[in-house]
C-alpha positions in Angstrom: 37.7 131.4 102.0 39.5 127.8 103.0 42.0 129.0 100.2 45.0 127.5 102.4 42.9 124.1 102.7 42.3 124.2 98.9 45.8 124.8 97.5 47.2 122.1 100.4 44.6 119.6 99.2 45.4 120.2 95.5 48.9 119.8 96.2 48.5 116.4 97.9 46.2 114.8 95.0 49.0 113.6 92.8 50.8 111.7 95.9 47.2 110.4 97.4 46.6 108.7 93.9 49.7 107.6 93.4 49.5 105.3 97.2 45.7 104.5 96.4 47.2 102.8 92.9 50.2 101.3 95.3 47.6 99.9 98.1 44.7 98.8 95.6 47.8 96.5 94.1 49.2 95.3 97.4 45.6 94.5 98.9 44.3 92.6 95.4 47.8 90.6 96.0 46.6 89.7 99.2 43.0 88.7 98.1 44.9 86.8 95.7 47.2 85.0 97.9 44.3 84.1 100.4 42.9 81.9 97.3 46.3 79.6 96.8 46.8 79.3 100.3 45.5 76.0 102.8 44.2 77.7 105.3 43.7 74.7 107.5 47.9 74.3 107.5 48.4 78.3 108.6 45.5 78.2 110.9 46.8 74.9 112.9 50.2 76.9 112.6 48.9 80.3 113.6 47.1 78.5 116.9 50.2 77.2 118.0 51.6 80.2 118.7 51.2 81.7 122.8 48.1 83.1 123.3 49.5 86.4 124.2 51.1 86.7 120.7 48.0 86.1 119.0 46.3 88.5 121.3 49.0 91.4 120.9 48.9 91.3 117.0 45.5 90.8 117.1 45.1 87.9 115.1 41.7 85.2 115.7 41.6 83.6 112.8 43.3 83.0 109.4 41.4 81.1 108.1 39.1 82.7 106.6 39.1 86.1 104.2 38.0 88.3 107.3 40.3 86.7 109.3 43.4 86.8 106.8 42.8 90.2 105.8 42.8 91.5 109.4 46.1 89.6 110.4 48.0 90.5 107.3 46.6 93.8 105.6 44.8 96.0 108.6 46.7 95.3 111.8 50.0 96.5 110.4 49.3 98.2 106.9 46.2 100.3 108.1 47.2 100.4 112.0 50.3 100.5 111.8 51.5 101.7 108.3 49.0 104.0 107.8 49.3 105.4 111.1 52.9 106.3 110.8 51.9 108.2 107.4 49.9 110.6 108.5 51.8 110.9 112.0 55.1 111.7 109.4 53.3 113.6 107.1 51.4 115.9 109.3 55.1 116.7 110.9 55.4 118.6 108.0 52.4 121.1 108.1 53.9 123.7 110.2 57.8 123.2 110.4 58.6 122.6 106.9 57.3 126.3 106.4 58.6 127.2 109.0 62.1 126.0 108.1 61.8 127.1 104.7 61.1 130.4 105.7 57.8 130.9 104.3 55.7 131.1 107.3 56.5 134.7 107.8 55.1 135.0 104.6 52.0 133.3 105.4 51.1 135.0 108.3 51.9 138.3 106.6 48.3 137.5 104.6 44.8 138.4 106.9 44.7 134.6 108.4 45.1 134.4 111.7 47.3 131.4 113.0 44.4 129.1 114.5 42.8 128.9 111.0 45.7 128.1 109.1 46.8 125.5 111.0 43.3 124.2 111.0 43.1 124.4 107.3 46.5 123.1 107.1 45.3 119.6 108.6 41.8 119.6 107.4 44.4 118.7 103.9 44.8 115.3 105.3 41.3 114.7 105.1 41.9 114.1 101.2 44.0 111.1 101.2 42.7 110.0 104.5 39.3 109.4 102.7 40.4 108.6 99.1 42.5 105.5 100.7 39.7 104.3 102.6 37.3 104.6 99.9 39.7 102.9 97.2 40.8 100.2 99.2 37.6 99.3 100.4 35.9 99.0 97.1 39.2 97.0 96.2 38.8 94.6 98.7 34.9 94.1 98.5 35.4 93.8 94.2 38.8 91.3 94.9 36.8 89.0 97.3 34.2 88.6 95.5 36.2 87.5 92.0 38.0 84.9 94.4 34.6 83.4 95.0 34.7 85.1 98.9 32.0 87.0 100.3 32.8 90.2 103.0 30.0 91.5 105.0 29.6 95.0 103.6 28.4 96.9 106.8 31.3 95.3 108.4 34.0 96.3 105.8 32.4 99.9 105.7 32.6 100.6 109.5 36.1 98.7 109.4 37.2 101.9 107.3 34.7 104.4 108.8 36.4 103.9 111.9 39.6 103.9 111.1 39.1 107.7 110.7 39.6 109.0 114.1 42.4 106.8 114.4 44.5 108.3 111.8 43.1 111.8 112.6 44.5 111.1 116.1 47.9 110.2 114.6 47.5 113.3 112.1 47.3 115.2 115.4 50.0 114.1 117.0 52.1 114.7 114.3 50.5 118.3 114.1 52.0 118.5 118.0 55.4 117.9 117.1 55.5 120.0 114.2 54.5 123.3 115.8 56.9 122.4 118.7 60.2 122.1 116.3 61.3 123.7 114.0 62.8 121.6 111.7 60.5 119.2 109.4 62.9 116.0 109.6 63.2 116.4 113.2 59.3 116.8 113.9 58.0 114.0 111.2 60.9 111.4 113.0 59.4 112.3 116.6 55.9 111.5 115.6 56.6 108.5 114.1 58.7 107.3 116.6 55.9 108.0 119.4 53.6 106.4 117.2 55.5 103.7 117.0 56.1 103.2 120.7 52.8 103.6 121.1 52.2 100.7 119.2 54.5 98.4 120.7 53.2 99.7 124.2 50.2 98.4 122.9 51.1 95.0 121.5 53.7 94.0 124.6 50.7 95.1 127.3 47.9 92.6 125.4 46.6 90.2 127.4 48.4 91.5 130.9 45.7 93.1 133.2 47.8 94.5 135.0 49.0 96.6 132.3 46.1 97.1 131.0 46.1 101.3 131.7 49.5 101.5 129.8 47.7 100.1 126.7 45.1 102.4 127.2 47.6 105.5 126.4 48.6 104.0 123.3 45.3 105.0 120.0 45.9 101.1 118.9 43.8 100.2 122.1 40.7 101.8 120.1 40.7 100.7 117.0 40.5 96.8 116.4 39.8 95.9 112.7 40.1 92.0 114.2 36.8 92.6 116.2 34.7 94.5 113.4 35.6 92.0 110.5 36.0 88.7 112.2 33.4 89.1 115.1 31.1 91.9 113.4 31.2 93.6 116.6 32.4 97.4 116.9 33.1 99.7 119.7 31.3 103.2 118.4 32.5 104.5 122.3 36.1 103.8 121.4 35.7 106.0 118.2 34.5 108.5 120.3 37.5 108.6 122.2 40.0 109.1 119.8 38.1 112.3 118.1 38.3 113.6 121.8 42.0 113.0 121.9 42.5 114.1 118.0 40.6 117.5 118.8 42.5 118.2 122.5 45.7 117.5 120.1 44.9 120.3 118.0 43.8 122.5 120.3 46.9 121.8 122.3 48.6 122.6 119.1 47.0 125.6 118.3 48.0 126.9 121.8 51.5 126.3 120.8 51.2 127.8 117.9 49.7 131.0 118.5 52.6 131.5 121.5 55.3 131.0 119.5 57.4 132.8 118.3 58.4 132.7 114.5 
């Protein structure tokens, strides 16, 4: 059994280590960096931007290694980066064999279509987990040789919750690539609605009136500002995005299992 989820996994080890080597480098950089800076300068700099700019790239405070490292490294390299990864990547799954003509081949084996695409994504779980877990240890470790000290609960649910958001990206990604059949085409869709959705998210901050067009975008429910800087996290809004990741993939597998190949 789960022979599809094994081979996919095993084929995504060698690009999953090669990006945790990439982002442990990048984020012991930033560490770095946070030590030769004066933070009094870039903070007095940083608050004299509008407030509505600080609020739509949700940055509170640079002052500080929390503060820095939620500014510069997990509002755009987790949120953002990250999430267009996995949105690109999981366009993949099912058009790329579908394009190379080997899902015909694959259904031709005693799996039915709902379990191979299930399989198929469970695979992202692999690198999804193996950069959180790298890059946490990384940042804790880097911190602490710069003579900087990161609550560990708060670091851990920083990354703990970033699962549902990039399982919700997965998923959308999953959407696209049952609906085309063309890998190029599906992967540039999903990032592109990824994408918007993060500028829907950023340009509606701080406007009430907006505030239910932000709520369509997944950046609305995962705020790495909040859990490092504040310590405060929003367990409901995790919630909500495994809802929406697992009404993805159901919607996918409906779309799926209709079409026809």
């Amino acid at each position: 059994m789960f022979e599809t989820a094994r081979y996919e996994s095993e084929r995504r080890l060698r690009g999953t280590a090669a990006i945790s080597i990439g982002l442990a480098v990048l984020i012991a950089f930033f560490v770095w960096y946070f030590s030769v800076l004066d933070t009094e300068s870039l903070e007095q700099m940083a608050q004299s931007l509008p407030p509505s700019m600080l609020e739509a790239f949700g940055i509170e405070t640079i002052a500080t290694i929390e503060g820095f490292l939620a500014a510069e490294v997990y509002n755009f390299l987790w949120v953002l980066g990250l999430g267009l990864y996995f949105a690109y990547t999981a366009g993949g799954l099912i058009a790329g064999d579908i394009e190379r003509d080997r899902m015909e081949l694959l259904l031709s084996f005693p799996i039915s279509r709902s379990r191979l695409l299930l399989e198929k994504f469970s695979s992202l779980l692999v690198p999804i987990v193996a950069f959180n877990a790298v890059v946490a240890l990384v940042v804790y470790a880097s911190a602490a040789a710069i003579g900087e000290s990161i609550a560990p609960m708060d670091l851990l649910l920083v990354h703990l919750l970033s699962i549902p958001y990039l399982l919700t990206c997965a998923a959308i990604g999953t959407v696209f690539s049952v609906l085309l059949d063309r890998a190029d085409t599906a992967k540039r869709g999903a990032i592109g609605l990824v994408f918007a959705l993060f500028l829907i998210d950023s340009v509606t901050a701080g406007a009430e009136s907006l505030d239910w067009v932000g709520k369509l975008s997944p950046t609305q429910y995962y705020n790495p500002s909040e859990m490092l800087v504040d310590g405060t996290y929003a367990l409901g809004d995790s919630g909500v995005l495994l809802v929406v990741a697992a009404a993805l993939l159901i919607a996918s597998h409906i779309l799926f299992k209709r079409r026809d190949i």
